[in-house]
PyMOL Python script that loads the backbone (N, CA, C, O; Angstrom):
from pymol import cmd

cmd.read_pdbstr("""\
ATOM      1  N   UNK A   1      17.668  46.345 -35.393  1.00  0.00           N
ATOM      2  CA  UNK A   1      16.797  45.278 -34.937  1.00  0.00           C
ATOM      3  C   UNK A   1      17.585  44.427 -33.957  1.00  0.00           C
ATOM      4  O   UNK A   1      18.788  44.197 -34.078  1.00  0.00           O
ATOM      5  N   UNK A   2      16.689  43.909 -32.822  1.00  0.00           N
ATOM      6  CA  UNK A   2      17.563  43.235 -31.753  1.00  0.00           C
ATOM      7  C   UNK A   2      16.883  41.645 -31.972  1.00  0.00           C
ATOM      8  O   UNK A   2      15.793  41.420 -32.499  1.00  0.00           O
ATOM      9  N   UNK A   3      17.771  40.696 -31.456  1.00  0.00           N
ATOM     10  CA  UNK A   3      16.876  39.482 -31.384  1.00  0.00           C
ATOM     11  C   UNK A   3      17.036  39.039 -30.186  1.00  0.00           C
ATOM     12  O   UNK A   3      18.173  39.263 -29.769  1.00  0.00           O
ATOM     13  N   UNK A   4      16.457  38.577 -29.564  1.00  0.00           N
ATOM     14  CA  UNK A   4      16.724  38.032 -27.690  1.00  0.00           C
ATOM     15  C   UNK A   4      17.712  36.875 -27.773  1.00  0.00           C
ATOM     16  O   UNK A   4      17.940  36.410 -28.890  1.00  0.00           O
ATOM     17  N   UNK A   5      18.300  36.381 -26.744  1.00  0.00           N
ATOM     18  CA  UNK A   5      19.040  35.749 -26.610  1.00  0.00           C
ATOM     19  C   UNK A   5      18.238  33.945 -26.913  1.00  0.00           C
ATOM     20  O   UNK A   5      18.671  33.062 -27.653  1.00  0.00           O
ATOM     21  N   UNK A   6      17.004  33.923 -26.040  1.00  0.00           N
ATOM     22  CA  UNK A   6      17.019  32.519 -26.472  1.00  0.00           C
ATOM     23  C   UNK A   6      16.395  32.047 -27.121  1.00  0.00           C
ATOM     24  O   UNK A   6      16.095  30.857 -27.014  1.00  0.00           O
ATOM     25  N   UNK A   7      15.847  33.065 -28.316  1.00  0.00           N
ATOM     26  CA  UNK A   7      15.386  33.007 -29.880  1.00  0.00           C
ATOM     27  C   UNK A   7      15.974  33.717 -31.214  1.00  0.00           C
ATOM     28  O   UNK A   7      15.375  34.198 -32.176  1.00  0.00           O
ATOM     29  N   UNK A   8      16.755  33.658 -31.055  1.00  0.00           N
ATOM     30  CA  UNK A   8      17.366  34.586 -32.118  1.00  0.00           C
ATOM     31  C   UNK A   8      16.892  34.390 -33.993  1.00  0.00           C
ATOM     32  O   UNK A   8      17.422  34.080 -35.060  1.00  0.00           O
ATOM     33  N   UNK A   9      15.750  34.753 -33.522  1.00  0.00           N
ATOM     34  CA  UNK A   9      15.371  34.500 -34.882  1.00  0.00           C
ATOM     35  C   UNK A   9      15.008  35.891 -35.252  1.00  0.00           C
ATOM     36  O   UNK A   9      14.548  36.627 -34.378  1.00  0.00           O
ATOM     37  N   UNK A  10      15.234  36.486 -36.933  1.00  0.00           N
ATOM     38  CA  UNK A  10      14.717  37.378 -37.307  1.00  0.00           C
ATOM     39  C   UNK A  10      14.191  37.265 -39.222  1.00  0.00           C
ATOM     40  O   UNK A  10      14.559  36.412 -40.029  1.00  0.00           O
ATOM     41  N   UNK A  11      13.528  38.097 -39.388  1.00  0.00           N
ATOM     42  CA  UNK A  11      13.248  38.011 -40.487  1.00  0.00           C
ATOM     43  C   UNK A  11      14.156  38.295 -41.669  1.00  0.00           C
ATOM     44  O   UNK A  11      14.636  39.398 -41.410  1.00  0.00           O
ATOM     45  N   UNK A  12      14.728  37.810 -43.027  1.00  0.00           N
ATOM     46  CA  UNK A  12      15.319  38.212 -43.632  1.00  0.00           C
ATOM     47  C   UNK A  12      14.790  39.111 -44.730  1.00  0.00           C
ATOM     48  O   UNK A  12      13.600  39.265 -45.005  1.00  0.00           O
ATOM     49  N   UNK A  13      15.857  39.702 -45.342  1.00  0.00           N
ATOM     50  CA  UNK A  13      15.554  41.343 -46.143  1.00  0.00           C
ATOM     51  C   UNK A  13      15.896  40.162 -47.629  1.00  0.00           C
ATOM     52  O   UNK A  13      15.331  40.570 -48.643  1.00  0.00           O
ATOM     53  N   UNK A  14      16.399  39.341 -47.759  1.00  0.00           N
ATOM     54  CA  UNK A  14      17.258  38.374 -49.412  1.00  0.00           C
ATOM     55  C   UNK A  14      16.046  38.766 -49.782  1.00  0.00           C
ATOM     56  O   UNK A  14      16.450  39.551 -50.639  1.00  0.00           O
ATOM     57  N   UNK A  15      14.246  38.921 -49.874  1.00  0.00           N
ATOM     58  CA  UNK A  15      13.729  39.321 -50.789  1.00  0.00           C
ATOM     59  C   UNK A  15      13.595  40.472 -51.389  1.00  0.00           C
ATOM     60  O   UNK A  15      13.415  40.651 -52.593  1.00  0.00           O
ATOM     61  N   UNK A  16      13.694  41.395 -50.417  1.00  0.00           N
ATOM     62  CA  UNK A  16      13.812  42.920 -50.769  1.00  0.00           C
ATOM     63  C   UNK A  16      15.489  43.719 -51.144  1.00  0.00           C
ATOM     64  O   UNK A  16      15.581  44.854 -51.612  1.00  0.00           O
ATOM     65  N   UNK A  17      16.479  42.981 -50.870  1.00  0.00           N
ATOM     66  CA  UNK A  17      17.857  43.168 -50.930  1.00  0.00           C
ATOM     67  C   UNK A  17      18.424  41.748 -51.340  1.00  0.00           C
ATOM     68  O   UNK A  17      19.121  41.184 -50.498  1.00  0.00           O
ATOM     69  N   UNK A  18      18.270  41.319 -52.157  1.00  0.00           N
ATOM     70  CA  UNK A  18      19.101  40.054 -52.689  1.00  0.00           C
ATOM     71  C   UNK A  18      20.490  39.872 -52.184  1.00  0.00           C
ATOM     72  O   UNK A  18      20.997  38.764 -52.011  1.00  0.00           O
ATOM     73  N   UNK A  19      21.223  41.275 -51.902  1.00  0.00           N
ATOM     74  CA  UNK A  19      22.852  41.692 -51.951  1.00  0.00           C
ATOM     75  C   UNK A  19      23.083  41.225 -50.431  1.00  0.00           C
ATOM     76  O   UNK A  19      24.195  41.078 -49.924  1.00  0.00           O
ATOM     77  N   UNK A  20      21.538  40.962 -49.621  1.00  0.00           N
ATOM     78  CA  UNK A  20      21.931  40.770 -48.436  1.00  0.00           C
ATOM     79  C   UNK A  20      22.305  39.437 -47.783  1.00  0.00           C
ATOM     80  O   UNK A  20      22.658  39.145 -46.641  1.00  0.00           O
ATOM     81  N   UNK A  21      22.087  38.658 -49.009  1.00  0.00           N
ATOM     82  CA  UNK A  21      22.471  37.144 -48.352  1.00  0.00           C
ATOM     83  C   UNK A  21      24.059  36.743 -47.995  1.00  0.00           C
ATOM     84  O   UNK A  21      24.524  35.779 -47.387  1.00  0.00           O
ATOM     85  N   UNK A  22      24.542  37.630 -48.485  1.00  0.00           N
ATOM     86  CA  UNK A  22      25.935  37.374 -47.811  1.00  0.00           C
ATOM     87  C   UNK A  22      26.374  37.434 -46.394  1.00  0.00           C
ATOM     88  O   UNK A  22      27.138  36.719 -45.746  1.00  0.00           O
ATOM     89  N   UNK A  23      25.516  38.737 -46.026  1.00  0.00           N
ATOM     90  CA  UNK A  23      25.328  39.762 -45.092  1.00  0.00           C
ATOM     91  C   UNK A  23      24.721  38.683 -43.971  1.00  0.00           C
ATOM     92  O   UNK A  23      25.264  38.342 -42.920  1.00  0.00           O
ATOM     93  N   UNK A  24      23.637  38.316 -44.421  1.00  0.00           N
ATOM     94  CA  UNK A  24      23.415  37.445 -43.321  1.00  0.00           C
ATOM     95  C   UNK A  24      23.679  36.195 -42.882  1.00  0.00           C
ATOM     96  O   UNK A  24      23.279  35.749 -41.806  1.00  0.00           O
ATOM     97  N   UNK A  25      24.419  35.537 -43.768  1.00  0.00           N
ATOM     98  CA  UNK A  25      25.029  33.942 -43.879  1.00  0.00           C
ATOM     99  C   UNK A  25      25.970  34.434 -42.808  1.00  0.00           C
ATOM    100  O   UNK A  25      25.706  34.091 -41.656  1.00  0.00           O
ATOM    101  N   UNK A  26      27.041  35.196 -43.024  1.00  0.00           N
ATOM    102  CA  UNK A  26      28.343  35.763 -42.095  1.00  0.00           C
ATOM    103  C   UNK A  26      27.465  36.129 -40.510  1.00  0.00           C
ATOM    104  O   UNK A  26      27.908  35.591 -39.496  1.00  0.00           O
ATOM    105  N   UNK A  27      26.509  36.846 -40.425  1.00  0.00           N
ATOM    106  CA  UNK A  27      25.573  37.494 -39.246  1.00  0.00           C
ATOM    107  C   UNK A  27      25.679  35.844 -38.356  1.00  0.00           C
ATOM    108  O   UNK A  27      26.323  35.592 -37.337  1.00  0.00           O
ATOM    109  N   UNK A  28      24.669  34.785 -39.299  1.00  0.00           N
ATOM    110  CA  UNK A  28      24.312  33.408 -38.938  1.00  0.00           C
ATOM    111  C   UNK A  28      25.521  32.894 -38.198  1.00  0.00           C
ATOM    112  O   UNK A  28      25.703  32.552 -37.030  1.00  0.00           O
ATOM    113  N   UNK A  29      26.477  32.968 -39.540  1.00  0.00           N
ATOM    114  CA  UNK A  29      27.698  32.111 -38.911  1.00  0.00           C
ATOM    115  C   UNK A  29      28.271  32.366 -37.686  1.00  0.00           C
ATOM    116  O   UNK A  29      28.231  31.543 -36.771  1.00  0.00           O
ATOM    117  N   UNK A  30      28.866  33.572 -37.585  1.00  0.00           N
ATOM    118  CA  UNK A  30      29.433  34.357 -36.414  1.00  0.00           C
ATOM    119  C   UNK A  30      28.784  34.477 -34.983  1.00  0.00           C
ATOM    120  O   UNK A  30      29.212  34.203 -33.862  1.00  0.00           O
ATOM    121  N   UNK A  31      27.280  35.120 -35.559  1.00  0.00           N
ATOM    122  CA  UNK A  31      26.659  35.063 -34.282  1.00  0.00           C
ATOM    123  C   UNK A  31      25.552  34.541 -34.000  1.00  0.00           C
ATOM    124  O   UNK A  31      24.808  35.140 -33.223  1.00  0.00           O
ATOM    125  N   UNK A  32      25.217  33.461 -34.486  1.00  0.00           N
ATOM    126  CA  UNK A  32      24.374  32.771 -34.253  1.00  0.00           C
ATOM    127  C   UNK A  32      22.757  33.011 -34.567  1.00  0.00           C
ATOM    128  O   UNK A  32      21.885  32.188 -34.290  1.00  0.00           O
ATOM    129  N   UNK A  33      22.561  34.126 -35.115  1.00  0.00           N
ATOM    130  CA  UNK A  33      21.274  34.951 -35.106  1.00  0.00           C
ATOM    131  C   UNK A  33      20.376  33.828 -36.808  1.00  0.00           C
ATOM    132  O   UNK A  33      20.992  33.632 -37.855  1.00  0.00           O
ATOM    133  N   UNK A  34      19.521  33.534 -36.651  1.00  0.00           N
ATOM    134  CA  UNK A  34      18.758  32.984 -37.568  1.00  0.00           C
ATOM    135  C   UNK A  34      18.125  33.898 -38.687  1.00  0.00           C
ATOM    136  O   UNK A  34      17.180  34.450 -38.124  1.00  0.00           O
ATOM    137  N   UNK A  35      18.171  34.255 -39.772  1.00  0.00           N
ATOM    138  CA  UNK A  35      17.378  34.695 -40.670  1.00  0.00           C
ATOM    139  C   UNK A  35      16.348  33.741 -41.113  1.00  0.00           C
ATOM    140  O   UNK A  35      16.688  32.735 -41.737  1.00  0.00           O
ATOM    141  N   UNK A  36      14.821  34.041 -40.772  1.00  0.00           N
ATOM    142  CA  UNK A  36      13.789  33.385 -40.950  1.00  0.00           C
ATOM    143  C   UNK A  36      13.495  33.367 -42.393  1.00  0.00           C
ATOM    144  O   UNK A  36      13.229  34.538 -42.664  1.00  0.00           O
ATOM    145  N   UNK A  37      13.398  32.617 -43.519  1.00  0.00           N
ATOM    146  CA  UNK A  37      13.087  33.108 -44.902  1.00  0.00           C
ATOM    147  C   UNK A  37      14.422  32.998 -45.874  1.00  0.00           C
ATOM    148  O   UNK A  37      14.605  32.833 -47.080  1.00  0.00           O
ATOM    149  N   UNK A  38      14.993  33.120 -45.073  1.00  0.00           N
ATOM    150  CA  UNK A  38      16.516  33.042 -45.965  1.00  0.00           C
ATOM    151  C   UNK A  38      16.629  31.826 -47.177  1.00  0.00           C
ATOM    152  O   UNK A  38      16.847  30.727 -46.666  1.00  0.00           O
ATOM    153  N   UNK A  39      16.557  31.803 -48.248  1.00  0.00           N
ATOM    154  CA  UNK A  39      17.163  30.510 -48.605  1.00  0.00           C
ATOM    155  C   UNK A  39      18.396  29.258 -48.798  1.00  0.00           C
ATOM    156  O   UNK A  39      18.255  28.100 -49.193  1.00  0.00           O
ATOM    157  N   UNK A  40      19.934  30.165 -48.247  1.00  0.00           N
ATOM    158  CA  UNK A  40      20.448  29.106 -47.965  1.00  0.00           C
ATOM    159  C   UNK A  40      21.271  29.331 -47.146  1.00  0.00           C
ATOM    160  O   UNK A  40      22.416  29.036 -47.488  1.00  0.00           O
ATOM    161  N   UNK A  41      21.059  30.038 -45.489  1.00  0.00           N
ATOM    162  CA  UNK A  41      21.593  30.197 -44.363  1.00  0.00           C
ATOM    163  C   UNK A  41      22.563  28.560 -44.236  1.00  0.00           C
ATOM    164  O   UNK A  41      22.348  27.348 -44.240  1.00  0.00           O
ATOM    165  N   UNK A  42      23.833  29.644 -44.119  1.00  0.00           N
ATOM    166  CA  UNK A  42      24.663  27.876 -44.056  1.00  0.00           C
ATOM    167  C   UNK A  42      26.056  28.319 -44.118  1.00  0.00           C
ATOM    168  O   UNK A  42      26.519  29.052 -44.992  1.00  0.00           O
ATOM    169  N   UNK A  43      26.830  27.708 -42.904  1.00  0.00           N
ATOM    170  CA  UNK A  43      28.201  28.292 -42.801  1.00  0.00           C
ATOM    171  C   UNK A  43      28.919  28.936 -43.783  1.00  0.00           C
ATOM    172  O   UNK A  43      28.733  28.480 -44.911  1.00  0.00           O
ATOM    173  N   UNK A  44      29.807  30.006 -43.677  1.00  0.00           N
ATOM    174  CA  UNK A  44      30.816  30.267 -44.217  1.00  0.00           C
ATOM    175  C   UNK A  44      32.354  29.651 -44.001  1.00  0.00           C
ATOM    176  O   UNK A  44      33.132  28.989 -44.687  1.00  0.00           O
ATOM    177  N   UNK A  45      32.359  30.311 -42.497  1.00  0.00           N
ATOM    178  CA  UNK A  45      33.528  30.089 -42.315  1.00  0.00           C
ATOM    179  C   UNK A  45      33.747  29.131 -41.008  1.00  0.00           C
ATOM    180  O   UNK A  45      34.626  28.271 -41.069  1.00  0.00           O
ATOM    181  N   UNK A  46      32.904  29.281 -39.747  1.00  0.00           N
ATOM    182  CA  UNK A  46      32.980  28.027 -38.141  1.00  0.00           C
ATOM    183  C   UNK A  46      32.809  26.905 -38.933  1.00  0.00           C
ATOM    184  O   UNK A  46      32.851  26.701 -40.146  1.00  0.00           O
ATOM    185  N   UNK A  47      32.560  26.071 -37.727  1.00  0.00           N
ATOM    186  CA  UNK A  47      32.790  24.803 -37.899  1.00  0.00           C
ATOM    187  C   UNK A  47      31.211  24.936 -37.645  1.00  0.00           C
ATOM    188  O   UNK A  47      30.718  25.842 -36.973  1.00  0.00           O
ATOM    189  N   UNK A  48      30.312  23.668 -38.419  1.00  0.00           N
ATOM    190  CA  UNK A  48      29.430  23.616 -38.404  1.00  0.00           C
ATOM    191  C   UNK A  48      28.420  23.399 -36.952  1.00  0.00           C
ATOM    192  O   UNK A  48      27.232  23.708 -36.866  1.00  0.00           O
ATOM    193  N   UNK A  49      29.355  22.725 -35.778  1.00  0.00           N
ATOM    194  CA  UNK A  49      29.323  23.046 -34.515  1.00  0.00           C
ATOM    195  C   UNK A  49      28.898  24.293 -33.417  1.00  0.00           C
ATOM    196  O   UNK A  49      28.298  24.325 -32.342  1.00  0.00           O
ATOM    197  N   UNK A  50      29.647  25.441 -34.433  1.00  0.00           N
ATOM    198  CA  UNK A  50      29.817  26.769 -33.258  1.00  0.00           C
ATOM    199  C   UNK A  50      28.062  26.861 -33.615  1.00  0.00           C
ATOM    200  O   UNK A  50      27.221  26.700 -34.500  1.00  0.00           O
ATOM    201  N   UNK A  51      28.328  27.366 -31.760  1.00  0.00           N
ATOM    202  CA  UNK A  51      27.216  28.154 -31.075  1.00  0.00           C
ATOM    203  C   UNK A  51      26.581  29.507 -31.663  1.00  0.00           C
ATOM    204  O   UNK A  51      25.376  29.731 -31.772  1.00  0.00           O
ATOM    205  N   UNK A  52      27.721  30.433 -32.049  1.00  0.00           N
ATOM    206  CA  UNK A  52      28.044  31.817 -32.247  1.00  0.00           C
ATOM    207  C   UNK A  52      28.496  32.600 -30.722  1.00  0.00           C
ATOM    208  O   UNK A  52      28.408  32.033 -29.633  1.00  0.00           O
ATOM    209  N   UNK A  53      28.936  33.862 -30.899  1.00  0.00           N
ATOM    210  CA  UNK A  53      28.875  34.982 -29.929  1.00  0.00           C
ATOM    211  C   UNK A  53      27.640  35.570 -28.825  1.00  0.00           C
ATOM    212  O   UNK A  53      28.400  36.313 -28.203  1.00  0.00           O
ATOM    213  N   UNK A  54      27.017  35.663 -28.506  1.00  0.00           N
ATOM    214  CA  UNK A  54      25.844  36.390 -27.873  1.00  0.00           C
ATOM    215  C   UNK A  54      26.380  37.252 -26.793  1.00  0.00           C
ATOM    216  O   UNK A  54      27.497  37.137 -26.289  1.00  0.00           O
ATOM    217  N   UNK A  55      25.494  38.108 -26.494  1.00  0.00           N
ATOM    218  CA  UNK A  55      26.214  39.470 -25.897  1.00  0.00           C
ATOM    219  C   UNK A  55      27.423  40.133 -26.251  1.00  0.00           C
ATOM    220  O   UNK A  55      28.291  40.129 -25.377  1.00  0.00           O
ATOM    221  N   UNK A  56      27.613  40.547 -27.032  1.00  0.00           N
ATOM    222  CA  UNK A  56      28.770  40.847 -27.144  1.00  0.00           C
ATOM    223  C   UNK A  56      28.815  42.221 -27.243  1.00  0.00           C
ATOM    224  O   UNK A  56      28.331  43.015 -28.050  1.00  0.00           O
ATOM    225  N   UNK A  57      30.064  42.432 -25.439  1.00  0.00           N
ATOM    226  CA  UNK A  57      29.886  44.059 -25.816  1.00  0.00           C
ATOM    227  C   UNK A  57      31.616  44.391 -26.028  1.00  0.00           C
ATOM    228  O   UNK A  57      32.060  45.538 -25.976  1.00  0.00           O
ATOM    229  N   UNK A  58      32.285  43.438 -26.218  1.00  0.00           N
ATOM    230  CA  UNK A  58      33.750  43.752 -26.679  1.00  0.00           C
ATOM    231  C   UNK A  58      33.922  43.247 -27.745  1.00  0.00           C
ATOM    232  O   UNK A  58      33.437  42.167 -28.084  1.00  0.00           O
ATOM    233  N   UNK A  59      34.755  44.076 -28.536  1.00  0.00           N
ATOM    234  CA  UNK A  59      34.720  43.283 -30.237  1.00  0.00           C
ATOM    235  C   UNK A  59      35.089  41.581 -29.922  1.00  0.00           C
ATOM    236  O   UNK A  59      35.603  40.987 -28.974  1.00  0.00           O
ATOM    237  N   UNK A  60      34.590  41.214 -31.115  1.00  0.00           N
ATOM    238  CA  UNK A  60      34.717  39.835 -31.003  1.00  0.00           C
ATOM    239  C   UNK A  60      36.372  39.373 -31.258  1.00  0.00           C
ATOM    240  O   UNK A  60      36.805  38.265 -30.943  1.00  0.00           O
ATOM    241  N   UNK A  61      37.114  40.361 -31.835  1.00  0.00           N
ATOM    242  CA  UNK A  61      38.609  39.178 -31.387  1.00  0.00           C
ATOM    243  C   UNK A  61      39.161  39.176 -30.135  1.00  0.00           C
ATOM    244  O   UNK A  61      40.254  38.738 -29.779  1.00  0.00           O
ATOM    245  N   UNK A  62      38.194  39.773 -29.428  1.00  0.00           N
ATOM    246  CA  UNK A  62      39.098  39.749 -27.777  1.00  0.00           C
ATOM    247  C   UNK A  62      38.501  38.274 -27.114  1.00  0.00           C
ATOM    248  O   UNK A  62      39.159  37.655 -26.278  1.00  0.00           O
ATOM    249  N   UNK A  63      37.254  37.835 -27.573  1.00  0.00           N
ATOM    250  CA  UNK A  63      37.015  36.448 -27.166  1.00  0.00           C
ATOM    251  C   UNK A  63      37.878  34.980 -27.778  1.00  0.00           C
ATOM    252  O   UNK A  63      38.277  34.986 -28.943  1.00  0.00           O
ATOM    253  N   UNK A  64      38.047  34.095 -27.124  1.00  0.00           N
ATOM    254  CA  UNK A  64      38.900  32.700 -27.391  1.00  0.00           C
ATOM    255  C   UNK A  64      37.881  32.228 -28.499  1.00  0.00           C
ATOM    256  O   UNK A  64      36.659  32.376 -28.500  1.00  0.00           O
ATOM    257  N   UNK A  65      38.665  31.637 -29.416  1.00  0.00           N
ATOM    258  CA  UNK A  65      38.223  30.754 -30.587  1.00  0.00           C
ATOM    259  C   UNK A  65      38.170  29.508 -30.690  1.00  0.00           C
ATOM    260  O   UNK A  65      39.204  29.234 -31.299  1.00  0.00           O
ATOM    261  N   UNK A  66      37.409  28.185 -30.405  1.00  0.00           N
ATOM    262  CA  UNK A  66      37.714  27.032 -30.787  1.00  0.00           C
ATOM    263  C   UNK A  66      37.506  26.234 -32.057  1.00  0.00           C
ATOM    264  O   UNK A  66      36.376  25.750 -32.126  1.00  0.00           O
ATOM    265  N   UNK A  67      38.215  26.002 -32.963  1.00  0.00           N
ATOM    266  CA  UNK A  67      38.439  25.920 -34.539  1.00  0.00           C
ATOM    267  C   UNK A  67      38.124  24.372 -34.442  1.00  0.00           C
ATOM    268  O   UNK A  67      39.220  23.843 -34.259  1.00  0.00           O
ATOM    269  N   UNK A  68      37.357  23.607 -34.471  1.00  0.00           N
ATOM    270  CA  UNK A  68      37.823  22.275 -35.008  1.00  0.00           C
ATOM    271  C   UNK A  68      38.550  21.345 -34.029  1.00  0.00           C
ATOM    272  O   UNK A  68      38.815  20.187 -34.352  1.00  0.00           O
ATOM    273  N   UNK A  69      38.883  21.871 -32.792  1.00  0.00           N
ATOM    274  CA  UNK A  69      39.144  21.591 -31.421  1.00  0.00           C
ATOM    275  C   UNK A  69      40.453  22.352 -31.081  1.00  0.00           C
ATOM    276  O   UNK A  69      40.824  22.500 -29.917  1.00  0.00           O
ATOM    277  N   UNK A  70      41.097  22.802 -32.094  1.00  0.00           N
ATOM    278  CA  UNK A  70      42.139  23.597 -31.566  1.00  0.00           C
ATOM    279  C   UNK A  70      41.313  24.981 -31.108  1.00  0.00           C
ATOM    280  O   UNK A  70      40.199  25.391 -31.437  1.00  0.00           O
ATOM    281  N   UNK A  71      42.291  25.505 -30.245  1.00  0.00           N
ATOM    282  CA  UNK A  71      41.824  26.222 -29.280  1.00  0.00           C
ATOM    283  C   UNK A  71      42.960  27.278 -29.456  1.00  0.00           C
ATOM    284  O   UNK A  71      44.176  27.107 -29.379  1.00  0.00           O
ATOM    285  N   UNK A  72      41.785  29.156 -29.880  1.00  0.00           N
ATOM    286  CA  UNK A  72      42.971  29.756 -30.542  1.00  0.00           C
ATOM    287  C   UNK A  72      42.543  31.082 -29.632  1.00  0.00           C
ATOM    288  O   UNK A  72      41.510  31.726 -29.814  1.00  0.00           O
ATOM    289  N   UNK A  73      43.370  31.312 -28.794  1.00  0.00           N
ATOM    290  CA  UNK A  73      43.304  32.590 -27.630  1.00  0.00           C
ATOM    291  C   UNK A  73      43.174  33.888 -28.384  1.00  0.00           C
ATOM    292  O   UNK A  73      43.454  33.899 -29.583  1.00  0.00           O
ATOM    293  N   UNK A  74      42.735  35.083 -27.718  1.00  0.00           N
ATOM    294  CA  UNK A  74      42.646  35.771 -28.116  1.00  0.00           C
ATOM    295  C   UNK A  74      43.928  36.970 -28.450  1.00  0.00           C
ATOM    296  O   UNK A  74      44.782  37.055 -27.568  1.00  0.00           O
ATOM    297  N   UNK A  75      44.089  37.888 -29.677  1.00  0.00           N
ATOM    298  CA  UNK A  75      45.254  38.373 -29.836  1.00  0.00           C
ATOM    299  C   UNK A  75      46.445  38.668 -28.835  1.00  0.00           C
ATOM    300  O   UNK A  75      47.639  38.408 -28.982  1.00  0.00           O
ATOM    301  N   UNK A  76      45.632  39.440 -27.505  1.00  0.00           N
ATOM    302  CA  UNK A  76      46.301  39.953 -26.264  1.00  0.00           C
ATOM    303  C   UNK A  76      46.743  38.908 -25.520  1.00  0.00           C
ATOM    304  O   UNK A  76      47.426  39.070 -24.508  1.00  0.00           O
ATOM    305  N   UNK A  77      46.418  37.872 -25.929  1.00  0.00           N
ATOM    306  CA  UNK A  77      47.352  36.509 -25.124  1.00  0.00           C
ATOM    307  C   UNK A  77      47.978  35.673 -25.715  1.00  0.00           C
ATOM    308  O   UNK A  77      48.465  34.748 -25.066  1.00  0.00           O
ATOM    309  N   UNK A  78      48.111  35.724 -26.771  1.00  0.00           N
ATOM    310  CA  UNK A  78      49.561  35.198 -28.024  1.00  0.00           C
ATOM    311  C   UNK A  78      50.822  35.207 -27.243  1.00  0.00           C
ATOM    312  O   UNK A  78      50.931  35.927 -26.251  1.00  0.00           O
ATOM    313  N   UNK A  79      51.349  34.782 -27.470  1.00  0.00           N
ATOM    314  CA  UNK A  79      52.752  34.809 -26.886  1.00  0.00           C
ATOM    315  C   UNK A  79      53.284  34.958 -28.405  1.00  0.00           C
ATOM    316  O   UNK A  79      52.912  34.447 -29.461  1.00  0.00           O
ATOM    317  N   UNK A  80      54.507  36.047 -28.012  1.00  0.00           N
ATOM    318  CA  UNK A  80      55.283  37.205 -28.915  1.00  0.00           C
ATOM    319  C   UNK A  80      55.990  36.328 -29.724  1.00  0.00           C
ATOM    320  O   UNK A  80      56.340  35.221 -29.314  1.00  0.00           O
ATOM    321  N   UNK A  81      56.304  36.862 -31.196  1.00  0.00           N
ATOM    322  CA  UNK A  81      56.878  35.551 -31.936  1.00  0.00           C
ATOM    323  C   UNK A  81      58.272  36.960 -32.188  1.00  0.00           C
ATOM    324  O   UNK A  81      58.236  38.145 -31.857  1.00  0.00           O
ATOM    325  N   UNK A  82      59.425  36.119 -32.929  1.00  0.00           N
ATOM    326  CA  UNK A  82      60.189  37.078 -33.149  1.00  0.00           C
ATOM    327  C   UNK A  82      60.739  36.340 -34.549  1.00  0.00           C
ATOM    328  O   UNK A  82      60.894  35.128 -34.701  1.00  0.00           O
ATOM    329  N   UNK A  83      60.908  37.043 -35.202  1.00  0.00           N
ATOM    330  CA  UNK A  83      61.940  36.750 -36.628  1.00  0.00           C
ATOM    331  C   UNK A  83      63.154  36.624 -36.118  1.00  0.00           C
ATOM    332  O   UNK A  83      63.770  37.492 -35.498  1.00  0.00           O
ATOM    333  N   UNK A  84      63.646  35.114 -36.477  1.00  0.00           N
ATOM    334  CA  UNK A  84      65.323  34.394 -36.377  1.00  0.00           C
ATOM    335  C   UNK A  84      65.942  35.112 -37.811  1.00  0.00           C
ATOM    336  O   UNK A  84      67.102  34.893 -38.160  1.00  0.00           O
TER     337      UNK A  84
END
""", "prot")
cmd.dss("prot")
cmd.show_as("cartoon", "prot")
cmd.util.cbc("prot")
cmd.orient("prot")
């Protein structure tokens, strides 16, 4: 199932799959997508702020993270740590 970009609403399965409310709280959180019906769509893990992802055709840790205002680049631009 697809949802468009400037409605991302879809219907949720929590009545027919109970097991799925996890499934879609994480979906919500991450990428922004709405489960219509859900009963308690509500962060896991962003900041109650984030937008989510949309379009996404590269896995999502290659995009920049902003946590709470720190600002956390993506793996391939870390600068190299070394054990003293």
């Amino acid at each position: 199932m697809s949802a468009p970009d400037g409605d991302p609403h879809i219907p949720t399965l929590y009545g027919v799959y109970p097991t799925s409310d996890w499934h879609e709280r994480e979906t919500y959180d991450f990428f922004g997508i709405i489960f219509d019906g859900h009963p308690s769509l509500a962060r896991i893990e962003m900041p109650d702020d984030w937008q989510g992802i949309r379009n996404v055709r590269l896995p999502a840790w290659r995009h920049p993270v902003e946590y709470k205002g720190a600002q956390i680049p993506p793996p391939d631009e870390r600068r190299a740590t070394t054990d003293v």
